[in-house]
N, C-alpha and C positions, 0 to 999 in steps of 0.2 A: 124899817124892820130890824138893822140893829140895835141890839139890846133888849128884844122882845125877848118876856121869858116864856117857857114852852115847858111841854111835857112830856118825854118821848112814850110813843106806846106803841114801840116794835123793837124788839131783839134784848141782848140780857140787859137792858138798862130800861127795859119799859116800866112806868111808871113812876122814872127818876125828872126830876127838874133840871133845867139847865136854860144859858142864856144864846143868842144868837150872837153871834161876833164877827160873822164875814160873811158877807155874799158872795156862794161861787158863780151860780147861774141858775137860768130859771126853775132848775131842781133840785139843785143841794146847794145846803147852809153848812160855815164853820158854826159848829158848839162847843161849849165847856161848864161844866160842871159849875164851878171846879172842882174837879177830883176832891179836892179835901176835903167841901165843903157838903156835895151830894155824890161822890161817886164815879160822875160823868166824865170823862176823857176828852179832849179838844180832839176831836174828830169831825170825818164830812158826814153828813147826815141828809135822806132823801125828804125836801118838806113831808112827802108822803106819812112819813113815820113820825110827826110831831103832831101835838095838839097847841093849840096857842093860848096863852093864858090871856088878859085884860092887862097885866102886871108889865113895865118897863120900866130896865134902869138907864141912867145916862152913860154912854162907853162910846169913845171912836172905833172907829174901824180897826179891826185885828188886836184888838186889845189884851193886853197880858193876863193871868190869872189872878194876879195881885190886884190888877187894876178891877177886874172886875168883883172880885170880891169885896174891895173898898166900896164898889159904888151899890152892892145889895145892903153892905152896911148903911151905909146913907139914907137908901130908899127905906133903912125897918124890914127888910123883907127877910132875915135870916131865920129866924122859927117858920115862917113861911118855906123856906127850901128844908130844911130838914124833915118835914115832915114828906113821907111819901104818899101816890097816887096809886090808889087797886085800878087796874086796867080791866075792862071786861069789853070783849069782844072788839079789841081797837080804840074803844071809848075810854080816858079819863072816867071816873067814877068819883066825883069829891067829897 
């Protein structure tokens, strides 16, 4: 599940991308944007509040924002994160 990218679709960052980065326990995940790149803040987050995308990049566990920004490079996936997601009713909307 690290390194799975997601889609939050709850609170002011809904409809922002972001990547998983830590598992806390069986309800909340570390995420991160990264800020620079969509927004998102390294914060805990409830899976409740995420949508999953099909999309992984390669990242160890607790990985830096550098690091993970290197490796959406890699994977081609950076026009992929800048663009945003309309949220309707909880739903992703792509």
């Amino acid at each position: 599940m690290i390194g799975r990218v997601c889609v939050k679709v709850a609170g002011r960052e809904a409809g922002k991308k972001c990547v998983i980065v830590s598992i806390i326990d069986k309800n909340f995940v570390l995420v991160t944007g990264p800020k620079s790149l969509t927004g998102v803040k390294r914060r805990r987050v409830n899976v409740m509040h995420l949508a999953f995308t099909p999309y992984t990049i390669d990242i160890k566990n607790d990985a830096s924002d550098e690091e993970v920004l290197k490796a959406i490079e890699k994977a081609g996936l950076m026009e992929y994160f800048k663009k945003g997601v309309r949220i309707k009713e909880g739903i992703p909307v792509l």
